[in-house]
N, C-alpha and C positions, 0 to 999 in steps of 0.2 A: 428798651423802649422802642416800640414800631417808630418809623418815622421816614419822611420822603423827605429829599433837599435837590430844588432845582437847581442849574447853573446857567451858562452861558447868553441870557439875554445882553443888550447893548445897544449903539446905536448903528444904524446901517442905512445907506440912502435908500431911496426907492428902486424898486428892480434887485435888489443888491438881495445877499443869501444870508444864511444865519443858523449856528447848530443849540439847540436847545440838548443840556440830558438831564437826566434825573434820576437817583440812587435812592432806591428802597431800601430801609435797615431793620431787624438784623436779618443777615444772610441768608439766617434759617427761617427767613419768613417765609410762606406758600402763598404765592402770586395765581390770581387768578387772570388779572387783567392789568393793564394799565394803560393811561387816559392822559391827552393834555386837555385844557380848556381854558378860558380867557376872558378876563372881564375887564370892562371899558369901565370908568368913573361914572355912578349912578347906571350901571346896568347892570342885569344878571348874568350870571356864568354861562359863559356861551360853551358848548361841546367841539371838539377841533377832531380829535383824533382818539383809536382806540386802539390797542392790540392785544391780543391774545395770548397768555403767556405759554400754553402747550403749545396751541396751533399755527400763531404768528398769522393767524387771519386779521383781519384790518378793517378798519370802516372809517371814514370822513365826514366832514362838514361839506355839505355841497360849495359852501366859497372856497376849500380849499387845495380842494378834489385836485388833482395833476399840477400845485406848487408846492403842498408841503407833503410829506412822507415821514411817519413813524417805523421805528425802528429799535430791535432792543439785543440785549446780550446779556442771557439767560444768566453763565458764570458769574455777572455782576451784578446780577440785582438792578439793572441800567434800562432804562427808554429812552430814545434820543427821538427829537421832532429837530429832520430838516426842512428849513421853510427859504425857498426862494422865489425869487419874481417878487418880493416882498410891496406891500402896498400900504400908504399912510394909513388906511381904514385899518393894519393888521397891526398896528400900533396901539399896545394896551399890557397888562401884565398874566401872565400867561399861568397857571397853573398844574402842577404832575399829581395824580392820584393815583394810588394801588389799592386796589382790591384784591384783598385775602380770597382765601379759599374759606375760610369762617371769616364772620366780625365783620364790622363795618370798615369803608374805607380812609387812606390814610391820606389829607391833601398836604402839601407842602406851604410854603410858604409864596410863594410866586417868582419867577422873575421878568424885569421890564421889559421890555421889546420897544424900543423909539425907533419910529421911518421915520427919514427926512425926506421931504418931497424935493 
């Protein structure tokens, strides 16, 4: 069964860092891409981060642009979002998607991110 499982949310004050990953299964899945993004209580999924799974090309959320950084490791099926400088606005639950090379894509389940001011 395809499937993505985030980890690493918590709490962390403001200013303070944070490693986000997320494990795509199974192994022998063909990654084309993969994505965090983030939704607040009564809002839509906002887009954060992208990378590329050949290329490791990247692209951002203009809020995020030079605090957080994606990052991944091909061997494991892994995307990591580091996020620091972290700010109570980035406080929400976060989500990992993979995107196949066929089929639609896989979202996880989320995890929370709390900044304390």
């Amino acid at each position: 069964q395809e499937q993505v499982v985030e980890s690493g949310g918590g709490l962390v004050e403001a200013g303070g860092s944070l490693r986000l990953s997320c494990v795509a299964s199974p192994r022998s899945l063909s990654i084309a891409d993969m994505a965090w993004s983030r939704q607040a209580p009564g809002k839509g999924r906002e887009f954060v981060a992208r990378i590329n799974w050949i290329s490791g090309s990247t692209n951002y959320a203009d809020d995020v642009k030079g605090r957080f950084t994606i990052s991944k490791d091909n061997a494991k099926n892994t995307v990591f979002l580091d996020m620091k400088s972290l700010k109570p606005k980035d406080a929400t639950i976060y989500y990992c998607n993979a995107r196949p090379l066929f089929g639609r894509g896989i979202w996880g389940q989320g995890t929370q991110v709390t900044v304390s001011s």
